[in-house]
N, CA, C and O atoms as CSV, one atom per row, in Angstrom:
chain,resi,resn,atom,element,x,y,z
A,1,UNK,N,N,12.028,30.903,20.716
A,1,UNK,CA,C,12.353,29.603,20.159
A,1,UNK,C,C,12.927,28.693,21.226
A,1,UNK,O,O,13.345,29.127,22.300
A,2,UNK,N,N,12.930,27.194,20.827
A,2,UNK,CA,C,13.507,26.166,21.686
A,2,UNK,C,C,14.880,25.802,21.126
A,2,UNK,O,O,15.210,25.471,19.987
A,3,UNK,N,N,15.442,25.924,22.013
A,3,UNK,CA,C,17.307,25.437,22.202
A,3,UNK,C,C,17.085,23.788,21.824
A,3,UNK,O,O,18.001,23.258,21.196
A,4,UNK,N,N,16.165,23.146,22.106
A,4,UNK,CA,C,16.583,21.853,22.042
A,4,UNK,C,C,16.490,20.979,20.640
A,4,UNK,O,O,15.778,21.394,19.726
A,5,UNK,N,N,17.085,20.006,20.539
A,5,UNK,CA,C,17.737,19.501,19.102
A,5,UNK,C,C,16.358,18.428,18.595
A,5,UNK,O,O,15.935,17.637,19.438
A,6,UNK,N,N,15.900,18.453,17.603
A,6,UNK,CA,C,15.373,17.754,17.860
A,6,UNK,C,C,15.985,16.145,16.327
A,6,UNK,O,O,16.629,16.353,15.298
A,7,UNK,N,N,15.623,15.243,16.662
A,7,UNK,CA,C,16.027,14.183,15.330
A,7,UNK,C,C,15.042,13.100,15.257
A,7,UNK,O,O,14.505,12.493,16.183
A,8,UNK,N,N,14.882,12.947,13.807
A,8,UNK,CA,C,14.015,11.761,13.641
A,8,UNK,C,C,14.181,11.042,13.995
A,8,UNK,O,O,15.153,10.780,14.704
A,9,UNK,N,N,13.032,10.127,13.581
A,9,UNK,CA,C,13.208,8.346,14.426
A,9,UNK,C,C,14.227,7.780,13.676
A,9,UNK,O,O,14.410,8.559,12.740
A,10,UNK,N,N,15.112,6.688,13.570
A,10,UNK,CA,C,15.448,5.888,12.853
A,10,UNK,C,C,14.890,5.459,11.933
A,10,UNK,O,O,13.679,5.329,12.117
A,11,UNK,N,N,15.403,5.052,10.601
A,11,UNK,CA,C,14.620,4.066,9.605
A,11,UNK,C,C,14.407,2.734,9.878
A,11,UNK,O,O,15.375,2.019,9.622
A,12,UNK,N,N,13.245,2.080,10.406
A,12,UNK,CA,C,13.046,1.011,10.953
A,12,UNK,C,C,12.593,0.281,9.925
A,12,UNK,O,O,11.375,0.430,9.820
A,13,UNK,N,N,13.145,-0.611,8.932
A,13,UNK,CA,C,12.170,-1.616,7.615
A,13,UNK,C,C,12.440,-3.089,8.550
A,13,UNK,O,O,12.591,-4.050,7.797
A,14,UNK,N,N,12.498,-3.318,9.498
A,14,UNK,CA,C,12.230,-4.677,10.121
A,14,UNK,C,C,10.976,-4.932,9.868
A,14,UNK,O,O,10.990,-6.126,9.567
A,15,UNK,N,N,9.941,-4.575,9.803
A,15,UNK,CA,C,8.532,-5.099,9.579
A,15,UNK,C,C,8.224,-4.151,7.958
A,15,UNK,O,O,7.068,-3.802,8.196
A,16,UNK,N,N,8.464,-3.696,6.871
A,16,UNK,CA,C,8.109,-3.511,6.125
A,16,UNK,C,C,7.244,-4.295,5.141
A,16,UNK,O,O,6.181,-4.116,4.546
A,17,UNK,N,N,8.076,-5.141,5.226
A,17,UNK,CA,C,7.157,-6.555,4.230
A,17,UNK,C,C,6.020,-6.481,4.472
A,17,UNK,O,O,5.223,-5.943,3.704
A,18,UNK,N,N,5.540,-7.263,6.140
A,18,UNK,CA,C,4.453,-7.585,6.727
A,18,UNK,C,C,3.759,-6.472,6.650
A,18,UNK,O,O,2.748,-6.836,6.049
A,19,UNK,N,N,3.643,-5.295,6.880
A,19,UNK,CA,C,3.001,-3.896,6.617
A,19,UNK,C,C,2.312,-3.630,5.056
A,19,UNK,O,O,1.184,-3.283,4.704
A,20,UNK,N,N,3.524,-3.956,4.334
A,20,UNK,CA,C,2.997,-3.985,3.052
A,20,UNK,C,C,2.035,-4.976,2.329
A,20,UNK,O,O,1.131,-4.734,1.530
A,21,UNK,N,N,2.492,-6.184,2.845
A,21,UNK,CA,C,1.144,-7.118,2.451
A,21,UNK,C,C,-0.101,-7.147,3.180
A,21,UNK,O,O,-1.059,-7.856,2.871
A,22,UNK,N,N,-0.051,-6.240,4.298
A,22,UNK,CA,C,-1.565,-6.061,5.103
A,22,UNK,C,C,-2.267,-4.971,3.693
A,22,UNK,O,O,-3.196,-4.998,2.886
A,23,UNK,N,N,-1.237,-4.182,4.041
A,23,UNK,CA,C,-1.549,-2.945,2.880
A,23,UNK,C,C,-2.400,-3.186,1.577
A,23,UNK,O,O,-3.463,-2.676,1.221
A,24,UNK,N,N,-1.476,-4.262,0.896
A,24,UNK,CA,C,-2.011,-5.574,-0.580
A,24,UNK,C,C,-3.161,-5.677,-0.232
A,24,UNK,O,O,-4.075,-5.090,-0.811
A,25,UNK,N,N,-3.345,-6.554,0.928
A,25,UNK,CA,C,-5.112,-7.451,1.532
A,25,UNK,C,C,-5.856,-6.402,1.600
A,25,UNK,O,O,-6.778,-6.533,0.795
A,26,UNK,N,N,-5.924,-5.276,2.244
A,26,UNK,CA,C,-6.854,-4.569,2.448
A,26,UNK,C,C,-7.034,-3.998,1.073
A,26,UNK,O,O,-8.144,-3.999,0.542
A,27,UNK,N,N,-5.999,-3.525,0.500
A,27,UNK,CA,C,-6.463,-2.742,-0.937
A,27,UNK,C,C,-7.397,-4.192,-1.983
A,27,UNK,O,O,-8.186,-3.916,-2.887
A,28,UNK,N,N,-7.177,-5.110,-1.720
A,28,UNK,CA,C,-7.646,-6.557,-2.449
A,28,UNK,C,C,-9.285,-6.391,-2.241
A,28,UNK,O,O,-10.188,-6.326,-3.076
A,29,UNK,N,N,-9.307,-6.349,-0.762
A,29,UNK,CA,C,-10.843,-6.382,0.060
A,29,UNK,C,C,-11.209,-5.222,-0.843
A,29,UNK,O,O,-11.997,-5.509,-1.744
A,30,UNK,N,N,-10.757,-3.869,-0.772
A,30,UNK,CA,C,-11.772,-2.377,-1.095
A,30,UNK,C,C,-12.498,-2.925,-2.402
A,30,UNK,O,O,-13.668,-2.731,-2.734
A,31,UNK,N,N,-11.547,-3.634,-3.039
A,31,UNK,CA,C,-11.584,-3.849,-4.792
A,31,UNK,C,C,-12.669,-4.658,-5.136
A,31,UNK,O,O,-13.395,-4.468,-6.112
A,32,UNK,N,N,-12.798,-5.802,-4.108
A,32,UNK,CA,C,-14.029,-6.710,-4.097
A,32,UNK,C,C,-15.140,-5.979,-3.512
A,32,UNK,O,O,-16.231,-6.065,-4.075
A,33,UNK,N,N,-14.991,-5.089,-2.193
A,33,UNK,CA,C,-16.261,-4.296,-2.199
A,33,UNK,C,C,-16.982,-3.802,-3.214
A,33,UNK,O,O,-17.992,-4.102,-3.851
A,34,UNK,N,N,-16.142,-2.925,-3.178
A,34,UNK,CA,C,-16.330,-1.720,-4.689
A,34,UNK,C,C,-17.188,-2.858,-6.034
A,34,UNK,O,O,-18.317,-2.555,-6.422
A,35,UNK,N,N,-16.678,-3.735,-6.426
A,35,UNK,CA,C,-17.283,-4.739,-7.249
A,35,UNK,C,C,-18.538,-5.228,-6.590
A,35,UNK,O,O,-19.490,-5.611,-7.269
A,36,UNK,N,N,-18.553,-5.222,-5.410
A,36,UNK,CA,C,-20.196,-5.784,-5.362
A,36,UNK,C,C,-20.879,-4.710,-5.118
A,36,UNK,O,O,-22.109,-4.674,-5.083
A,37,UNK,N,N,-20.221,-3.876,-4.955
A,37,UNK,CA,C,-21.738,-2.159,-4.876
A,37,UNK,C,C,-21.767,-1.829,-6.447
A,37,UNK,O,O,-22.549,-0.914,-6.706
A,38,UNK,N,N,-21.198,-2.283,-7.381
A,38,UNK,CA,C,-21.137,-2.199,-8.594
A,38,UNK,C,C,-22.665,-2.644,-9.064
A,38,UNK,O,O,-23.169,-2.222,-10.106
A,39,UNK,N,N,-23.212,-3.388,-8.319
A,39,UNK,CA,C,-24.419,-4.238,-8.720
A,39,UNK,C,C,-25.876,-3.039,-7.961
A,39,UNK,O,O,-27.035,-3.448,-8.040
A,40,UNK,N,N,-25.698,-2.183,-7.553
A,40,UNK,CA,C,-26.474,-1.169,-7.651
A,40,UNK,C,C,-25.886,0.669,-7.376
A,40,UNK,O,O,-26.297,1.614,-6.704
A,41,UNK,N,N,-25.006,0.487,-8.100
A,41,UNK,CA,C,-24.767,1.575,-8.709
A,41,UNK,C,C,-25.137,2.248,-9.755
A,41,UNK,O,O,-25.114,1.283,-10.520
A,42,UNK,N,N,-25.546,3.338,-10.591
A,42,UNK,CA,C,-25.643,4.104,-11.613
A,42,UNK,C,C,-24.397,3.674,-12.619
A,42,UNK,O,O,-23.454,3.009,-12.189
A,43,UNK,N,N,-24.468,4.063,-13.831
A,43,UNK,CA,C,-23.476,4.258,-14.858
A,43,UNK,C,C,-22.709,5.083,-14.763
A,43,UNK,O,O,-21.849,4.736,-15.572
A,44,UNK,N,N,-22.346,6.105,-14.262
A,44,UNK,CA,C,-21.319,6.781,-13.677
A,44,UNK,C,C,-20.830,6.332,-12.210
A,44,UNK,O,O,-19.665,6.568,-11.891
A,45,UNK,N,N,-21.705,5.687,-11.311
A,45,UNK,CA,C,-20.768,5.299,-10.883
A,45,UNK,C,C,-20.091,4.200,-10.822
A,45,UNK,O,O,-19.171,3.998,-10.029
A,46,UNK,N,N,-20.417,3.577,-11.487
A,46,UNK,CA,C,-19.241,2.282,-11.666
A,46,UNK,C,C,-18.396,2.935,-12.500
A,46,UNK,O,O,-17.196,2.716,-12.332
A,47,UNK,N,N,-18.786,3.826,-13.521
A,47,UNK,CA,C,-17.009,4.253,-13.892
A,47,UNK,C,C,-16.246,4.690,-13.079
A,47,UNK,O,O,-15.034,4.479,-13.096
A,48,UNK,N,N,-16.955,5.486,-12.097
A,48,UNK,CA,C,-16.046,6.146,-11.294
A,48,UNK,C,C,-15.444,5.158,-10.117
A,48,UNK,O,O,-14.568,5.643,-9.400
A,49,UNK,N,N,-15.867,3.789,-9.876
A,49,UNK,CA,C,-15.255,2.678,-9.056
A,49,UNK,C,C,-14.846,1.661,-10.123
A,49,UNK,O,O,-14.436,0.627,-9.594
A,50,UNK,N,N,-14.828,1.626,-11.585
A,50,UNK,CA,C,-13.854,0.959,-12.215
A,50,UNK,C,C,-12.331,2.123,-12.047
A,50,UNK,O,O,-11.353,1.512,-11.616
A,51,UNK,N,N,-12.117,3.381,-12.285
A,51,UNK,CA,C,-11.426,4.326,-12.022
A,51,UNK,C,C,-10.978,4.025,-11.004
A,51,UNK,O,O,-9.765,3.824,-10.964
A,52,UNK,N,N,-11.712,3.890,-9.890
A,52,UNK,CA,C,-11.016,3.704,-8.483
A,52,UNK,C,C,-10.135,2.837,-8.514
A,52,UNK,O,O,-8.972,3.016,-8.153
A,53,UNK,N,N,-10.782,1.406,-9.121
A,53,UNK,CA,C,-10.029,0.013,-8.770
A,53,UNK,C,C,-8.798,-0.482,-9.821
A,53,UNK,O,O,-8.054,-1.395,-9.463
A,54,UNK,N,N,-8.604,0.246,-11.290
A,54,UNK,CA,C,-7.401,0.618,-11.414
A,54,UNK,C,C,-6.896,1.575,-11.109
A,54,UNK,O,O,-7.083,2.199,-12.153
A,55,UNK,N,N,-6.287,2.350,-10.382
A,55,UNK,CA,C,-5.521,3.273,-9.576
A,55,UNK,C,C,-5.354,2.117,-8.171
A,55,UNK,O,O,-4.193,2.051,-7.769
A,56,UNK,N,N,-5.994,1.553,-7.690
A,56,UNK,CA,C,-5.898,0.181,-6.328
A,56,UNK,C,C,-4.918,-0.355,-7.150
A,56,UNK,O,O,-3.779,-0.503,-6.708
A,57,UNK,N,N,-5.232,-0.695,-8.390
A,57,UNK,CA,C,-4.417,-2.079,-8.740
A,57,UNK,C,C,-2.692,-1.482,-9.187
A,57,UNK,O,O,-1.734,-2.249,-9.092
A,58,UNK,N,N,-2.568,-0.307,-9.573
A,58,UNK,CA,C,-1.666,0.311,-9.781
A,58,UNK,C,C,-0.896,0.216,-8.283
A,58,UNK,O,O,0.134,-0.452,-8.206
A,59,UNK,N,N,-1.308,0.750,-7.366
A,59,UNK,CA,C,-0.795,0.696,-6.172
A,59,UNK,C,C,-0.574,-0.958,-5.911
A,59,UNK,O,O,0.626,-1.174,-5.743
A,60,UNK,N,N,-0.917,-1.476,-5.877
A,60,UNK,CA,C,-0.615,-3.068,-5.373
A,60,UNK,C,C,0.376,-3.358,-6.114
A,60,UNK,O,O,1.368,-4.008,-5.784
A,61,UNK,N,N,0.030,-2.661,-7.628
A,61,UNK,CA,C,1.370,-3.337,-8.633
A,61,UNK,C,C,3.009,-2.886,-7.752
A,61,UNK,O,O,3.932,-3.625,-7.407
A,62,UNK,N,N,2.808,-1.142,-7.586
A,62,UNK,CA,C,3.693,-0.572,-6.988
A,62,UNK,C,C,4.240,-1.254,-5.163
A,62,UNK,O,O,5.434,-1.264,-4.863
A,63,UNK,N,N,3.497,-1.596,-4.486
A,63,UNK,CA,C,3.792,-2.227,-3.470
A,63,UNK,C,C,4.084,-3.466,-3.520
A,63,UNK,O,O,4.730,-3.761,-2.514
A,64,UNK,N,N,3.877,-4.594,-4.397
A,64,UNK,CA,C,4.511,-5.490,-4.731
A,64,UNK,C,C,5.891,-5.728,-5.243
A,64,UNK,O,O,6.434,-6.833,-5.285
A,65,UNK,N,N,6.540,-4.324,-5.721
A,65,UNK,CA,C,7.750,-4.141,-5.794
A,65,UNK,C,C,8.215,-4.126,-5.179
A,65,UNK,O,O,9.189,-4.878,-5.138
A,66,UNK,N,N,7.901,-3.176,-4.065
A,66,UNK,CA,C,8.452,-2.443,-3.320
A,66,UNK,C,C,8.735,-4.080,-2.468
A,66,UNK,O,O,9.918,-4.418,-2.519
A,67,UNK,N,N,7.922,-4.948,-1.823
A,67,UNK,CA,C,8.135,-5.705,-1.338
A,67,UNK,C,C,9.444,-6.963,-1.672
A,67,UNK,O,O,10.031,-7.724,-0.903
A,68,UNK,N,N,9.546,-6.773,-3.038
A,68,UNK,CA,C,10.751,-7.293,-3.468
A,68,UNK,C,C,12.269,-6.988,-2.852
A,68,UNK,O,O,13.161,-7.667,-2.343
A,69,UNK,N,N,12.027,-5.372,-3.233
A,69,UNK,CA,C,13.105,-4.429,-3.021
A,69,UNK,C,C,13.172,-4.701,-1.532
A,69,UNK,O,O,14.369,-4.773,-1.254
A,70,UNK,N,N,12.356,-4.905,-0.331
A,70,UNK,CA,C,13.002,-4.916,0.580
A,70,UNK,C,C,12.855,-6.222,0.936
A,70,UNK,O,O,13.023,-6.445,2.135
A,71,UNK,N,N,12.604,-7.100,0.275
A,71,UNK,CA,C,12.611,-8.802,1.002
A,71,UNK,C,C,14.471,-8.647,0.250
A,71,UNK,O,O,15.415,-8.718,1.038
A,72,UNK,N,N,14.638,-8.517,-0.729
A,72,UNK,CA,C,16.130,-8.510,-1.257
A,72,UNK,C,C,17.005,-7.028,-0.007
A,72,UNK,O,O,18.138,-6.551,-0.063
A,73,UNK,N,N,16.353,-6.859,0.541
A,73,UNK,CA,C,17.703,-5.562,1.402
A,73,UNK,C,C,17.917,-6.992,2.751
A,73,UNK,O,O,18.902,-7.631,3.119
A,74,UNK,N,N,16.738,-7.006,3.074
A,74,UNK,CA,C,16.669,-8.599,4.174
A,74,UNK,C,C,17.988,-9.110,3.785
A,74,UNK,O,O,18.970,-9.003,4.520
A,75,UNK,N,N,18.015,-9.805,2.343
A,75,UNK,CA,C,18.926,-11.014,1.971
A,75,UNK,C,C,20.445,-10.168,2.072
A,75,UNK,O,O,21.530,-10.625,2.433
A,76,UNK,N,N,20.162,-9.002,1.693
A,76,UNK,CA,C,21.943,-8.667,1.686
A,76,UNK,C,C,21.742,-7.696,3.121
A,76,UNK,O,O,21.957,-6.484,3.116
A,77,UNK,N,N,21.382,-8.310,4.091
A,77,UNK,CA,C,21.267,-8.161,5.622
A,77,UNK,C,C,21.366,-6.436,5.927
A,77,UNK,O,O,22.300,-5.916,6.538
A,78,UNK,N,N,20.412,-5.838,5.465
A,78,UNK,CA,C,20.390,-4.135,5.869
A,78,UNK,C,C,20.114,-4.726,7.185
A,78,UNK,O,O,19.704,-5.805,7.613
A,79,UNK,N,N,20.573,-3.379,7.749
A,79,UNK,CA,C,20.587,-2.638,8.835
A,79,UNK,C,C,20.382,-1.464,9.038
A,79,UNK,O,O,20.729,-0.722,8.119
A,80,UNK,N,N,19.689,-0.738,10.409
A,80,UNK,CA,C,19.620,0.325,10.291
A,80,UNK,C,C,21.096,1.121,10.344
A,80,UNK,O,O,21.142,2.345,10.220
């Protein structure tokens, strides 16, 4: 074994926001893909990319919180 210590990185949320709304856009884009391959897909599979694109939208719902929660840590000035 190794003697040496090892420790995580710091919790860095200085850029969380911006991360998370790239996160939003891109999950936005899959959703509009997915909707235009809808137009030659089978009947199973558009269920299975309506399926997809609520579970997307669930997540956006969930990261849109989340973006709250840390635009409000901003305002009461977190730090690491």
């Amino acid at each position: 074994m190794n003697d040496k210590s090892y420790q995580s990185n710091p919790d860095d949320r200085s850029d969380n926001v911006e991360k998370l709304q790239d996160m939003i856009q891109n999950t936005l884009d899959r959703i509009d893909e997915s909707e235009e391959a809808m137009a030659f897909s089978t009947e199973e599979e558009k269920q299975m990319i309506q399926q997809k694109n609520q579970n997307r939208q669930m997540s956006i719902d969930a990261m849109r919180s989340e973006i709250k929660d840390e635009q409000t840590a901003r305002k009461n000035g977190y730090t690491e």
